[in-house]
N, CA, C and O of each residue as an XYZ file, in Angstrom:
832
protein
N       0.852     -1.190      0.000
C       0.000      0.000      0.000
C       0.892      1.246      0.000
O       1.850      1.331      0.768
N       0.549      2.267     -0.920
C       1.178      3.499     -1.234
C       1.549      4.180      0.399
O       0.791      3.792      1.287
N       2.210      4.760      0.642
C       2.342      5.788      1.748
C       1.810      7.271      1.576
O       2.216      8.058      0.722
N       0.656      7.568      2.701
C      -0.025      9.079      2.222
C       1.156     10.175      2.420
O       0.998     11.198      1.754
N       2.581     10.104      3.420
C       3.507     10.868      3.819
C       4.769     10.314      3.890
O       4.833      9.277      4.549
N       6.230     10.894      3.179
C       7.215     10.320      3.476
C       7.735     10.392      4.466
O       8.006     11.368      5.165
N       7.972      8.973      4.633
C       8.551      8.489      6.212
C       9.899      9.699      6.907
O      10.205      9.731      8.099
N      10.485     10.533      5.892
C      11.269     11.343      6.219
C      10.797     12.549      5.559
O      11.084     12.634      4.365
N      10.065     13.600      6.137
C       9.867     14.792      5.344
C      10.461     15.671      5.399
O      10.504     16.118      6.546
N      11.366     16.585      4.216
C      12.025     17.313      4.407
C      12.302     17.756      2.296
O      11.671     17.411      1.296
N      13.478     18.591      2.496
C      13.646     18.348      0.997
C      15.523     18.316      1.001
O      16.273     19.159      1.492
N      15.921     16.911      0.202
C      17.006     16.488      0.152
C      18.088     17.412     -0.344
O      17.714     18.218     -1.196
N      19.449     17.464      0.042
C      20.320     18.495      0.223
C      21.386     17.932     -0.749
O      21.805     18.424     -1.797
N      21.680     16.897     -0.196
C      22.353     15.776     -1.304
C      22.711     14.351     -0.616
O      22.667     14.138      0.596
N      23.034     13.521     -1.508
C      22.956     12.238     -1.210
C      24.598     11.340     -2.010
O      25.031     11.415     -3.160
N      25.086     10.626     -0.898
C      26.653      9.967     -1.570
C      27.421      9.438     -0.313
O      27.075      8.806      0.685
N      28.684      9.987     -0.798
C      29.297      9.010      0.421
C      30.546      9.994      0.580
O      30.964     10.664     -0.364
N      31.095     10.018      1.839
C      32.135     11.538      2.641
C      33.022     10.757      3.293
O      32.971     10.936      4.510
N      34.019      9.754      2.850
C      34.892      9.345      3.395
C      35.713     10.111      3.974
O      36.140     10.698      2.980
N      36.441     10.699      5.115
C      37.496     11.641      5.521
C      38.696     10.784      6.217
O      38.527      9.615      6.562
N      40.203     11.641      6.428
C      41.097     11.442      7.230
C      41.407     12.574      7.659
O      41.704     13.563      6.988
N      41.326     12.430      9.266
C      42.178     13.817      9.380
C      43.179     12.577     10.785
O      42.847     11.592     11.446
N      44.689     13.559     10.601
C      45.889     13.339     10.943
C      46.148     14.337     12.745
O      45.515     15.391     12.690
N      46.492     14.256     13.388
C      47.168     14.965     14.066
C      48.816     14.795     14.429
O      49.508     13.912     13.922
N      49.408     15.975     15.568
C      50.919     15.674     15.860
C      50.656     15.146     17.503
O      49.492     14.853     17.773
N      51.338     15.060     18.227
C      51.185     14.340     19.244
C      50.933     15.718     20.611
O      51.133     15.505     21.807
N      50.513     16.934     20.085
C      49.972     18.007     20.942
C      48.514     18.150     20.270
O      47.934     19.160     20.669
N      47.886     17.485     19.472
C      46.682     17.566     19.257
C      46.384     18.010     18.281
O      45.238     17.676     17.981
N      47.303     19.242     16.891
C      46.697     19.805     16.158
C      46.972     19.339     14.904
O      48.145     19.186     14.563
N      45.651     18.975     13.831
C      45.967     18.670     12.485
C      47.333     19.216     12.062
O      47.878     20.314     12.166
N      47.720     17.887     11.481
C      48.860     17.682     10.573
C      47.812     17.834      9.334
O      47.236     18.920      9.262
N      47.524     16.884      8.390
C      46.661     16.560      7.508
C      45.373     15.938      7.474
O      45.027     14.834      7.893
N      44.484     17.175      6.688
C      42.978     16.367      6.530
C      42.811     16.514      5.024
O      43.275     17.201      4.114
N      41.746     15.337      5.236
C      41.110     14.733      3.506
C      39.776     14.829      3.460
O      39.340     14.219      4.436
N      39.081     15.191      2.953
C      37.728     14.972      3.449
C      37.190     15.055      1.495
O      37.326     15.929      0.640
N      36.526     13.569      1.486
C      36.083     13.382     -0.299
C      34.848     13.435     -0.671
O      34.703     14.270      0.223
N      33.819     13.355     -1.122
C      33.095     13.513     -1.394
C      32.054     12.537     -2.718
O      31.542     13.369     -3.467
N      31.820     11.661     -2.966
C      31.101     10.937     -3.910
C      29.891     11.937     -3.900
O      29.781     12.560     -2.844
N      29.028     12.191     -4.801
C      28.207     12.878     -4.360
C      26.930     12.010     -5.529
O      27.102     12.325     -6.706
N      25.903     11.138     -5.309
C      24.863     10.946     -6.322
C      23.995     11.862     -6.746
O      23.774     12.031     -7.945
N      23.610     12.318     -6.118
C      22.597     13.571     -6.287
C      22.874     15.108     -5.342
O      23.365     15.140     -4.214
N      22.441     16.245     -6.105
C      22.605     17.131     -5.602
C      21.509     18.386     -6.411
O      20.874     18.205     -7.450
N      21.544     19.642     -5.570
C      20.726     20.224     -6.662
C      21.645     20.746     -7.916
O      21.211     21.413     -8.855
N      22.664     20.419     -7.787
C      23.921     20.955     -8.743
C      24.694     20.018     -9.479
O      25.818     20.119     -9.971
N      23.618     18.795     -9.454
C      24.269     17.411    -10.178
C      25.325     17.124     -9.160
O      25.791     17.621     -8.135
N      25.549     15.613    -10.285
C      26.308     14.572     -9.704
C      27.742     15.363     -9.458
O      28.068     16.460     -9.910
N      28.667     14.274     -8.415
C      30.564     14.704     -8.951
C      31.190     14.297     -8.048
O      30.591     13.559     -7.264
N      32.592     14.598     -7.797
C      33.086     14.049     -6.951
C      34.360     15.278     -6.574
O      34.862     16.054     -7.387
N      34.652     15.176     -5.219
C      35.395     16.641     -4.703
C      36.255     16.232     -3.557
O      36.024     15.836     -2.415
N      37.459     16.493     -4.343
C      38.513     15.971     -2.678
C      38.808     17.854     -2.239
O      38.829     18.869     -2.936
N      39.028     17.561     -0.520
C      39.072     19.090     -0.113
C      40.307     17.879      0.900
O      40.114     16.805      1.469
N      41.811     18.944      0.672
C      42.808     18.475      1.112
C      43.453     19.697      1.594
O      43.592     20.742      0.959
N      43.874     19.418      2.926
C      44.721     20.513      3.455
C      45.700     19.323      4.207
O      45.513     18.581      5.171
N      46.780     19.521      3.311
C      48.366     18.950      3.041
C      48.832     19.556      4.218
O      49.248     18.807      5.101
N      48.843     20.832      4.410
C      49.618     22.045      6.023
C      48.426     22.670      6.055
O      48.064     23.431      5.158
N      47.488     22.303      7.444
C      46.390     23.005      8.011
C      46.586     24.216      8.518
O      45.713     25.077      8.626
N      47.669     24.315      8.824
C      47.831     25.491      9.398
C      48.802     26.674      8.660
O      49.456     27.554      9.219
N      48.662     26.375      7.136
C      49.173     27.422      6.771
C      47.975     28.079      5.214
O      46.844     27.706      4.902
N      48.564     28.766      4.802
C      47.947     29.362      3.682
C      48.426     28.534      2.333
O      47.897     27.583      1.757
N      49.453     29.160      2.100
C      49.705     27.826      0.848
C      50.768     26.956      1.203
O      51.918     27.255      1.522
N      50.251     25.870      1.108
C      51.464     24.406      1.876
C      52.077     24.664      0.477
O      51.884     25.425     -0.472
N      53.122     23.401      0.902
C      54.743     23.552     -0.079
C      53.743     22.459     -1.221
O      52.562     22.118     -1.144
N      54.944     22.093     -2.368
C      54.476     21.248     -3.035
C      54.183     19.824     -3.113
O      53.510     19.154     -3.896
N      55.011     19.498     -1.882
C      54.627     18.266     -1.394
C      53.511     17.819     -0.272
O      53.235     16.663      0.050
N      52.922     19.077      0.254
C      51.654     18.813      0.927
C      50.984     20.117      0.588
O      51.336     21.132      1.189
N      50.093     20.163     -0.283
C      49.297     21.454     -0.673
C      47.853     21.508     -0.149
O      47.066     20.567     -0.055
N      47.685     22.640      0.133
C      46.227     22.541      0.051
C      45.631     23.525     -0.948
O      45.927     24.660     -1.324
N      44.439     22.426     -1.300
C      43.600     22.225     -2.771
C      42.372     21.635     -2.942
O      42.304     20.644     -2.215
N      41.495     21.785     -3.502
C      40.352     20.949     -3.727
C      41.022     20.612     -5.483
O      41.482     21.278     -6.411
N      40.840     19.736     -5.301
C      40.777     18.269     -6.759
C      39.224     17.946     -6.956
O      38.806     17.067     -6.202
N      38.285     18.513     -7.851
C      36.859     18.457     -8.355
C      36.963     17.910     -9.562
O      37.933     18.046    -10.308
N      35.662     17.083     -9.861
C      35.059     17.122    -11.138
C      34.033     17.976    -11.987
O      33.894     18.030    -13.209
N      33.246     18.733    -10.804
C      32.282     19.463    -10.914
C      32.140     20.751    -10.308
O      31.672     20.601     -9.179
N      32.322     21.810    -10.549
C      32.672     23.535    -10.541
C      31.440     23.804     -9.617
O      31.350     24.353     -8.519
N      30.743     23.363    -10.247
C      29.461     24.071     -9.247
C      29.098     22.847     -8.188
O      28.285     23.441     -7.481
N      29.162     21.936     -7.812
C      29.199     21.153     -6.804
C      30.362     21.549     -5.871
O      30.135     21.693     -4.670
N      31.340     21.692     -6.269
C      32.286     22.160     -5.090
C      31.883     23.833     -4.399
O      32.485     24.500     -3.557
N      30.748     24.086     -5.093
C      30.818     25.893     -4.382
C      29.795     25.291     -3.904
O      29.949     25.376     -2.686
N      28.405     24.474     -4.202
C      27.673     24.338     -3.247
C      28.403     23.604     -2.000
O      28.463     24.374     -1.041
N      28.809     22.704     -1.816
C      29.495     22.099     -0.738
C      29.939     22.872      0.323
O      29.570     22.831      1.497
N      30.938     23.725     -0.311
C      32.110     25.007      0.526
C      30.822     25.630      1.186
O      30.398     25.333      2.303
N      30.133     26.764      0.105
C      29.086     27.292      1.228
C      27.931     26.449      1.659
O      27.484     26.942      2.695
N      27.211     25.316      1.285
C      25.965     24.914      2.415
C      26.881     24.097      2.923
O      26.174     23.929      3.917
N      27.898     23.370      3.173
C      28.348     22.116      4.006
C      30.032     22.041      4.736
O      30.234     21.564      5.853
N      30.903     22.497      4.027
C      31.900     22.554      4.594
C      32.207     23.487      5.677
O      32.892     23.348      6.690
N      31.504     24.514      5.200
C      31.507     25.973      5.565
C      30.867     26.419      7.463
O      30.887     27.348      8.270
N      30.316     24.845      7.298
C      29.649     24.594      8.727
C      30.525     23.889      9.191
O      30.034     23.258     10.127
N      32.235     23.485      8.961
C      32.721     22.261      9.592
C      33.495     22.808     10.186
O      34.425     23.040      9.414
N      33.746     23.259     11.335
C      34.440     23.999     11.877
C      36.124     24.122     11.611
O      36.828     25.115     11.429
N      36.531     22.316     11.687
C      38.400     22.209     11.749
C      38.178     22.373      9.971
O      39.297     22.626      9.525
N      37.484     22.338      9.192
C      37.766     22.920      7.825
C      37.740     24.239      7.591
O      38.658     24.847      7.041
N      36.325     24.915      8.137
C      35.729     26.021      7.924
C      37.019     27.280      8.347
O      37.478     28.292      7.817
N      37.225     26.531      9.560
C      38.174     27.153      9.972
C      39.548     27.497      9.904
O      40.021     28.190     10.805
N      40.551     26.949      8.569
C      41.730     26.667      8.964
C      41.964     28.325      8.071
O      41.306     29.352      7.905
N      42.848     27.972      7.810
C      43.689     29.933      7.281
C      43.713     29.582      5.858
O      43.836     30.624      5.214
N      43.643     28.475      5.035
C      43.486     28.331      3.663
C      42.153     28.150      3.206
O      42.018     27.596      2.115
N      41.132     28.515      3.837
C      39.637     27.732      3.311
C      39.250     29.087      2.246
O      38.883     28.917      1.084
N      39.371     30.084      2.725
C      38.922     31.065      1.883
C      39.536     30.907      0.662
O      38.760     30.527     -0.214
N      40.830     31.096      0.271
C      41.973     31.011     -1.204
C      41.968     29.538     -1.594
O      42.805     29.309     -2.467
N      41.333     28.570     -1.240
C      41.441     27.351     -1.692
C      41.494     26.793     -3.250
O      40.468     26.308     -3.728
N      43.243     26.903     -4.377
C      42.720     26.490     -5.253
C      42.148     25.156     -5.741
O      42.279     24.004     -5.329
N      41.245     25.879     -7.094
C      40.531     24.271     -7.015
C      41.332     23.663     -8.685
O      41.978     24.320     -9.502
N      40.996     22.375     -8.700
C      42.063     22.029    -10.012
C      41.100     20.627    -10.653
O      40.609     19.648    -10.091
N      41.116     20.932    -11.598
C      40.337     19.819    -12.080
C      40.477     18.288    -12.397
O      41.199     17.799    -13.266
N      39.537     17.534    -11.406
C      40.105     15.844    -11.517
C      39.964     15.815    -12.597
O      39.219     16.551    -13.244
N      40.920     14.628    -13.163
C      40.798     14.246    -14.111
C      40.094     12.830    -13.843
O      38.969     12.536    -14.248
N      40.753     12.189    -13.262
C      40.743     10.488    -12.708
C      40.142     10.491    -11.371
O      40.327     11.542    -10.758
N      39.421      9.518    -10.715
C      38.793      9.421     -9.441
C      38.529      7.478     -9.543
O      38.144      6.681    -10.398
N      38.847      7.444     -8.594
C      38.892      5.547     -8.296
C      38.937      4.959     -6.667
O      39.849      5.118     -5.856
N      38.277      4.588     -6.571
C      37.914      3.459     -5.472
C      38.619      1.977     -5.444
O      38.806      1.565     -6.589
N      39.078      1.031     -4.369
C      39.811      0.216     -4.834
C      39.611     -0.390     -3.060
O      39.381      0.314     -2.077
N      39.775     -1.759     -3.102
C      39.994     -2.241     -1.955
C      38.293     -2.515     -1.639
O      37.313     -2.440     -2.379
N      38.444     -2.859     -0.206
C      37.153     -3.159      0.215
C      36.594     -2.863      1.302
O      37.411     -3.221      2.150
N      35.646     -2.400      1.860
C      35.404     -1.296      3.222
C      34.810     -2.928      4.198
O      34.433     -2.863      5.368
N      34.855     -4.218      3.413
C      34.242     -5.244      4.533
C      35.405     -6.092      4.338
O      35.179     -7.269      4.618
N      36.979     -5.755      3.808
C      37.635     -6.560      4.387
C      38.930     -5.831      5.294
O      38.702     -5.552      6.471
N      40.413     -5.509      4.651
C      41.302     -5.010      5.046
C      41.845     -3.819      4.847
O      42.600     -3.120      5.523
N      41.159     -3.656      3.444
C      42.225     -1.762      3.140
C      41.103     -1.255      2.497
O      40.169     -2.023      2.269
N      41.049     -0.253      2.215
C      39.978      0.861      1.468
C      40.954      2.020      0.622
O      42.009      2.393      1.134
N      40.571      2.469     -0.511
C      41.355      3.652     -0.953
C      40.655      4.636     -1.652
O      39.506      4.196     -1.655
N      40.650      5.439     -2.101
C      39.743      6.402     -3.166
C      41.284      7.284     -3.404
O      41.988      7.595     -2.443
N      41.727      7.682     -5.148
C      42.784      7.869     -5.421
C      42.279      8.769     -6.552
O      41.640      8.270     -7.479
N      42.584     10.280     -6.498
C      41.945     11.279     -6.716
C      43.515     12.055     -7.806
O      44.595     12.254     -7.249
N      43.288     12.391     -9.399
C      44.494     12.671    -10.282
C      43.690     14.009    -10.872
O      42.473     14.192    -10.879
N      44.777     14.912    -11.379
C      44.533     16.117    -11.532
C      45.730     17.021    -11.160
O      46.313     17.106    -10.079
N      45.938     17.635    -12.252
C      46.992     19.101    -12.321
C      47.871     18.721    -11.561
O      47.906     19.205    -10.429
N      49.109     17.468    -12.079
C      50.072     17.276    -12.149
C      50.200     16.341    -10.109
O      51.302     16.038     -9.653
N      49.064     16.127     -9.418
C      48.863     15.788     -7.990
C      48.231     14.452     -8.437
O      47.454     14.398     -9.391
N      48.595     13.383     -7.711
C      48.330     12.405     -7.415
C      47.704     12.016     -5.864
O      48.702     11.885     -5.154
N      46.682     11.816     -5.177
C      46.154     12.326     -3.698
C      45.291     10.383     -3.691
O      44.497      9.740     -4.379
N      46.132     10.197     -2.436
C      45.450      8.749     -1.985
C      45.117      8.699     -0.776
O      45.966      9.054      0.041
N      43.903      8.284     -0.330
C      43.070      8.252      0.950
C      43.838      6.592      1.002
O      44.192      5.965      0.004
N      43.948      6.181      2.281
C      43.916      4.937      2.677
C      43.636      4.507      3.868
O      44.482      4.769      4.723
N      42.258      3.642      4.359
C      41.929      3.242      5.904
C      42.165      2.184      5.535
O      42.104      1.761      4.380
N      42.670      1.259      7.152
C      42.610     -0.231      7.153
C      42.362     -0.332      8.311
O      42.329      0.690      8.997
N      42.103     -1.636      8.895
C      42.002     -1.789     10.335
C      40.098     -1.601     10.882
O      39.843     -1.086     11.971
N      38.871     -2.143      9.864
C      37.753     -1.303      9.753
C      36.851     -2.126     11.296
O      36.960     -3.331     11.521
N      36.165     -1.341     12.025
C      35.195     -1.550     12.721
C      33.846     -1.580     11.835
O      33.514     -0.988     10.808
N      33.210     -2.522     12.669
C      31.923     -3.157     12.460
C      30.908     -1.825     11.880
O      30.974     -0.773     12.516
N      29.983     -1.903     10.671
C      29.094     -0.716     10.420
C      28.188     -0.453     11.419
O      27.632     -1.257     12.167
N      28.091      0.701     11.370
C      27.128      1.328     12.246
C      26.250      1.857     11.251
O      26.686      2.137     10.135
N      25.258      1.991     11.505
C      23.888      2.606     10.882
C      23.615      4.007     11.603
O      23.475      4.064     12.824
N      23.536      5.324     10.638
C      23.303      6.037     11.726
C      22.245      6.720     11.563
O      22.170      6.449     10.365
N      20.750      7.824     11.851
C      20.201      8.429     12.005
C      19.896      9.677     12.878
O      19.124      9.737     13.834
N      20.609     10.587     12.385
C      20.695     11.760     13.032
C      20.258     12.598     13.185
O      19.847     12.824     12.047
N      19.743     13.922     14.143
C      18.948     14.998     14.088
C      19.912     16.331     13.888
O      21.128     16.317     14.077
N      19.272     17.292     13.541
C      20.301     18.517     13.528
C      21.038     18.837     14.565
O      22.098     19.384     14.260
N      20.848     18.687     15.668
C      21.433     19.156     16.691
C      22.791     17.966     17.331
O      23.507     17.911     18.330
N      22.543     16.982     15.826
C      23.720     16.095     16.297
C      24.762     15.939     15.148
O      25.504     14.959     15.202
N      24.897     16.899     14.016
C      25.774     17.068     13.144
C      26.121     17.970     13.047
O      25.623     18.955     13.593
N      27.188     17.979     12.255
C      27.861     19.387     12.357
C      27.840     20.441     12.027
O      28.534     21.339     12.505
N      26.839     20.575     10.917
C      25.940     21.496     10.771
C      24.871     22.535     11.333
O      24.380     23.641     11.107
N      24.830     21.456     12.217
C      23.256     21.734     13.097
C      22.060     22.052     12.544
O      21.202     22.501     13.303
N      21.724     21.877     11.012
C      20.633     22.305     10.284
C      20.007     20.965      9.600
O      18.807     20.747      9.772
N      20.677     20.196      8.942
C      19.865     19.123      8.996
C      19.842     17.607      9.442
O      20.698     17.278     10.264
N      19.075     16.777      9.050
C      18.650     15.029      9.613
C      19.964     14.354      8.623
O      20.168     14.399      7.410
N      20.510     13.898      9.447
C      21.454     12.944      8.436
C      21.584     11.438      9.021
O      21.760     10.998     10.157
N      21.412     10.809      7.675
C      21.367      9.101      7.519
C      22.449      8.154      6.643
O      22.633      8.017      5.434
N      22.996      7.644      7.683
C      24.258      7.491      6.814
C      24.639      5.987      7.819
O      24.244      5.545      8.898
N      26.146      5.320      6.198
C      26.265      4.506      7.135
C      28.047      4.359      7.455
O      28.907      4.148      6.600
N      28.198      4.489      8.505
C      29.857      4.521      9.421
C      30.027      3.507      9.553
O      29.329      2.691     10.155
N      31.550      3.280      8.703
C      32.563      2.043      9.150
C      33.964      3.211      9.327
O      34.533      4.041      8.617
N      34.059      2.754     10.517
C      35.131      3.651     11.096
C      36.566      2.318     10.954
O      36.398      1.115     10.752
N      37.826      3.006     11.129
C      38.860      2.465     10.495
C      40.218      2.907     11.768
O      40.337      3.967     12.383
N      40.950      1.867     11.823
C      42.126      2.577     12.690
C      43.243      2.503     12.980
O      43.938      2.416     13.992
N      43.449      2.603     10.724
C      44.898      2.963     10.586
C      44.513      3.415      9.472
O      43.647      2.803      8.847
N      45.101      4.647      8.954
C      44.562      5.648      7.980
C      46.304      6.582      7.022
O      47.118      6.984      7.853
N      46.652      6.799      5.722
C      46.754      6.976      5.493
C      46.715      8.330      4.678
O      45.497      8.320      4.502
N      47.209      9.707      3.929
C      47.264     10.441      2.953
C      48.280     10.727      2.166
O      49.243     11.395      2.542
N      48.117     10.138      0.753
C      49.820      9.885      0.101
C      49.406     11.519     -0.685
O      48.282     11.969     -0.910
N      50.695     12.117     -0.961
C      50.339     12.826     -2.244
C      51.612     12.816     -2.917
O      52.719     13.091     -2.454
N      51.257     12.424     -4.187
C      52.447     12.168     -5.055
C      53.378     10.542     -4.624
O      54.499     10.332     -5.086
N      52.911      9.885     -4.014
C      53.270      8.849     -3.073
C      54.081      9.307     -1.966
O      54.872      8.524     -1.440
N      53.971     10.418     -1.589
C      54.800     10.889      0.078
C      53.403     10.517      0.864
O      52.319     10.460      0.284
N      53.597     10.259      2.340
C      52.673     10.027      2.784
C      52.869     11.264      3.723
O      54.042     11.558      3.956
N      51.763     12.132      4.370
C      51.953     13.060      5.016
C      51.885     12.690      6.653
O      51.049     11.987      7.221
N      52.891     13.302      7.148
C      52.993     12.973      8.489
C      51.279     13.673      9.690
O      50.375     14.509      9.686
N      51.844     12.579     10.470
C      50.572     12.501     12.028
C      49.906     11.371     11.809
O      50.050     10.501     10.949
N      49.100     11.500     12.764
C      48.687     10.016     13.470
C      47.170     10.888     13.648
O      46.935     12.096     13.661
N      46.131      9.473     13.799
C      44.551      9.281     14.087
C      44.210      9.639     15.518
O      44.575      9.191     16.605
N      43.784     10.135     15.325
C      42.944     10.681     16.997
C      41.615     10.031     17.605
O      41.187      9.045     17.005
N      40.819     10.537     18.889
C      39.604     10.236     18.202
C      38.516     11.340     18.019
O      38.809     12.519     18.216
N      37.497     11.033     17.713
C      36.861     11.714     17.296
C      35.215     10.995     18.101
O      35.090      9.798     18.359
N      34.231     11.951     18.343
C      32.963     11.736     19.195
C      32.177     11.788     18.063
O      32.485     12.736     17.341
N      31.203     11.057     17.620
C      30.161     11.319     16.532
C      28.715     10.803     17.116
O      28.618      9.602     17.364
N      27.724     11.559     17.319
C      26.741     11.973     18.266
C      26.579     10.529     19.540
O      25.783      9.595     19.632
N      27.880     11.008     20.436
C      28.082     10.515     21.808
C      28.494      8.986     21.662
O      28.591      8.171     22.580
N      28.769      8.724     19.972
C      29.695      7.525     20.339
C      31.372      8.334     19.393
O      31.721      9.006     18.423
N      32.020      7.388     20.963
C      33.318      7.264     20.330
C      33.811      6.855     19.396
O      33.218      5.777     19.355
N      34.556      6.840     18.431
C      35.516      6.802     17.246
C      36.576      7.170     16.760
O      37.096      7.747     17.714
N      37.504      7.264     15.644
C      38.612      7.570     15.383
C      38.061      8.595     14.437
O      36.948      9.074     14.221
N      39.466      8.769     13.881
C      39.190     10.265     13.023
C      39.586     10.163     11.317
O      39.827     10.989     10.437
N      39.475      8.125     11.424
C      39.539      8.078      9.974
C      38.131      7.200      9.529
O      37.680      6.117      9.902
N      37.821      7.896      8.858
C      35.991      7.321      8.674
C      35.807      6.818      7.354
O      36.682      6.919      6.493
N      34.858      6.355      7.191
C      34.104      5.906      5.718
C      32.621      5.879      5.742
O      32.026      4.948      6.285
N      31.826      7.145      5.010
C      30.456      7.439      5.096
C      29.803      6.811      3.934
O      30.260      7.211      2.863
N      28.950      6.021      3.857
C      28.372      5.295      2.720
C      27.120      5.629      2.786
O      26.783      5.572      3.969
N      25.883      6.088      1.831
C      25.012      5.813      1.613
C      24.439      7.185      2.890
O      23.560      7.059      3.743
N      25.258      8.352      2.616
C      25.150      9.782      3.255
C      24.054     10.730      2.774
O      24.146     11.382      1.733
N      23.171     10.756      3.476
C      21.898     11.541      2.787
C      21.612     12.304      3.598
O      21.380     11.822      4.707
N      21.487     13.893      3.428
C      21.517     15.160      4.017
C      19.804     15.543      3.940
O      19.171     15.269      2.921
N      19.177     16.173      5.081
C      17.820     16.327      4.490
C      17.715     17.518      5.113
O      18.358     17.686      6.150
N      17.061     18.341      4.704
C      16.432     20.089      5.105
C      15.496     19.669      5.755
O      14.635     18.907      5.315
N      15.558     20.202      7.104
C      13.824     19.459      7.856
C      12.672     20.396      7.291
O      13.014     21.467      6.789
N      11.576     20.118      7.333
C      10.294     21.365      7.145
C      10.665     22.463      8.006
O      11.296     22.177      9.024
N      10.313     23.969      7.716
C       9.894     24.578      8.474
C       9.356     24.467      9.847
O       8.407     23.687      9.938
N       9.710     25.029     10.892
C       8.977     24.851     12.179
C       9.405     23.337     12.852
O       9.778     23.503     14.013
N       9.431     22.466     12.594
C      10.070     21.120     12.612
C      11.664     21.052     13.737
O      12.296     20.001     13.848
């Protein structure tokens, strides 16, 4: 029998999968973060968008750790930056987010397996070669979230977490230095190298 109301009402923001790594030094502050993006749907079409800060804490890293977004899609990466990144605080926030150049993927690939030992997504473009790598994966979690438990704080997110805890970022095959931390994701513990599958963002109604 048809449904008179969807079981989730809202209107969808976008829908894919947000694998990230972020790195620290042994006083706590990012070394290197990755944060990728599969994206199936959006109101700005499909694509795929690595946002890499090689030196978080500077403006333009050297050439062996840069920070850059690597895109397929021009206008998917500006929606992202302003409705979604732009809310992430250790991104939103670092001293390169504003000047961030962007460079066009050429190549984007997945490899490995998120239900056995290694995982990769390996991102080519303007002369950079950029490799995500988790191994070590914990059991999936299923998650269902309210605004007030993402990082956004604006909308319901449904997604599914296999967290990982040994994590990698090559660029050019250097691997960038720091180590996994953890990380709290609404009051459960975790690490700070993730794998988001099947990530669907929703605008709640009005008043809601």
């Amino acid at each position: 029998m048809p449904l008179n109301e969807p079981i989730t009402p809202g209107v969808v923001d976008w829908t894919g999968e947000n694998p990230g790594i972020l790195l620290k030094d042994d006083d706590g502050n990012f070394t290197a973060m990755a944060l990728f993006f599969r994206v199936a749907w959006s109101p700005v079409g499909q694509g795929q968008v690595l946002l890499l800060y090689g030196t978080p804490d500077q403006i333009e890293g050297p050439a062996e750790a840069p920070n850059v977004i690597l895109s397929d899609n021009a206008a998917l990466t500006a929606f992202l930056k302003e409705n979604f990144i732009s809310k992430l605080g250790a991104f939103a926030g670092a001293p390169a987010f504003d000047t961030l150049p962007e460079i066009s993927a050429q190549h984007v690939r997945s490899g490995g397996d998120p239900m056995g030992h290694r995982y990769t997504e390996t991102i080519v473009g303007g002369g950079l070669t950029v490799e995500m790598v988790w191994e070590g994966f914990e059991p999936a979690r299923a998650l269902e979230l309210s605004p007030h438990e993402v990082a956004s704080g604006e909308q319901n997110m449904f997604s599914l977490l296999v967290p990982a805890h040994s994590a990698q970022i090559l660029v050019n095959g250097r691997s960038l230095p720091g180590k996994l931390g953890n990380r709290v994701q609404a009051g459960y513990e975790t690490t700070s190298a993730f794998l988001y599958f099947s990530e669907t963002w929703i605008i709640p109604p009005e008043g809601t």
